[in-house]
Structure formats: structure tokens, C-alpha cells
C-alpha positions as CSV (number, residue, x, y, z in Angstrom):
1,X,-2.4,20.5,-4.4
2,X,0.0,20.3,-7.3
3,X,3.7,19.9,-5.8
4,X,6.6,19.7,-8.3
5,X,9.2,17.9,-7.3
6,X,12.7,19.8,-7.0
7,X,16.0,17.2,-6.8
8,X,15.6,17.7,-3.1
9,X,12.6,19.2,-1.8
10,X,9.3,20.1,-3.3
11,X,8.2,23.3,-4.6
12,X,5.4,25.0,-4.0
13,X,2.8,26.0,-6.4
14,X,2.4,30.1,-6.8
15,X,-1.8,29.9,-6.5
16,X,-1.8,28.1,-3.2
17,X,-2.0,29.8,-0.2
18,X,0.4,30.0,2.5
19,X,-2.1,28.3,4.8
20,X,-2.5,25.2,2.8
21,X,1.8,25.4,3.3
22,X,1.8,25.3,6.5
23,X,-1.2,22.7,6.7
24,X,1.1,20.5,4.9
25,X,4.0,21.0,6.7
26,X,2.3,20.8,9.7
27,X,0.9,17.5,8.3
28,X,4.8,16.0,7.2
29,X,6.0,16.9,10.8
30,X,3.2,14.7,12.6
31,X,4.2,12.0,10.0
32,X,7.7,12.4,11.0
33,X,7.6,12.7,14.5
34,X,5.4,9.6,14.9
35,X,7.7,7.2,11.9
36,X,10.4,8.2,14.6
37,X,8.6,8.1,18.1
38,X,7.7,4.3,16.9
39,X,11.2,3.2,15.1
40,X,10.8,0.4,17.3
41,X,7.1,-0.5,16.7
42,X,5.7,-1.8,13.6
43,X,3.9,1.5,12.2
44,X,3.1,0.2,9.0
45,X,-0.6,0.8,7.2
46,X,-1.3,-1.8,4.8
47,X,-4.5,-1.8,2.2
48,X,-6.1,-5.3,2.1
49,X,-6.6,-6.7,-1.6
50,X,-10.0,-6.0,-2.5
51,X,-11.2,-9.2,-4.1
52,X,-11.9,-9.8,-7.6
53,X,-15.7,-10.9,-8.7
């Protein structure tokens, strides 16, 4: 979507539309909610190595 990145937050490009913003923030406060809903679970997603021929 094209994000720069301010010191602390991003900014939003002018040519996107506010429905794409709140898609995306919509998107960081699922993320959010369920990093801290399972603090005490292992909620990690890791990408298997894809071997080498």
C-alpha cells in the first residue's frame, strides 16, 4: 500500500482511500488483540526452509 515510516507511527499515503485505512487498522487491532489474548501461549508462525535442489 506504500506506508512511510514516521519515527513513531506510519503515515499514510495521500492516493489511498480511507477504506483501505481502516482495513488496516482494523487488520493491526486483530493482530494485537490476539499477540495479547495469547501472551501466555506460543503464537508464533514460522515458515519451514524450503529445500535446496
Amino acid at each position: 500500500m506504500g506506508f512511510e515510516e514516521g519515527e513513531t507511527h506510519l503515515i499514510f499515503p495521500k492516493k489511498a482511500s480511507v477504506e483501505q485505512l481502516q482495513k488496516i487498522r482494523d487488520l493491526i487491532a486483530i493482530e494485537r488483540s490476539s499477540r495479547l489474548d495469547g501472551s501466555n501461549k506460543t503464537h508464533k508462525v514460522e515458515s519451514s526452509p524450503q529445500p535446496t535442489k
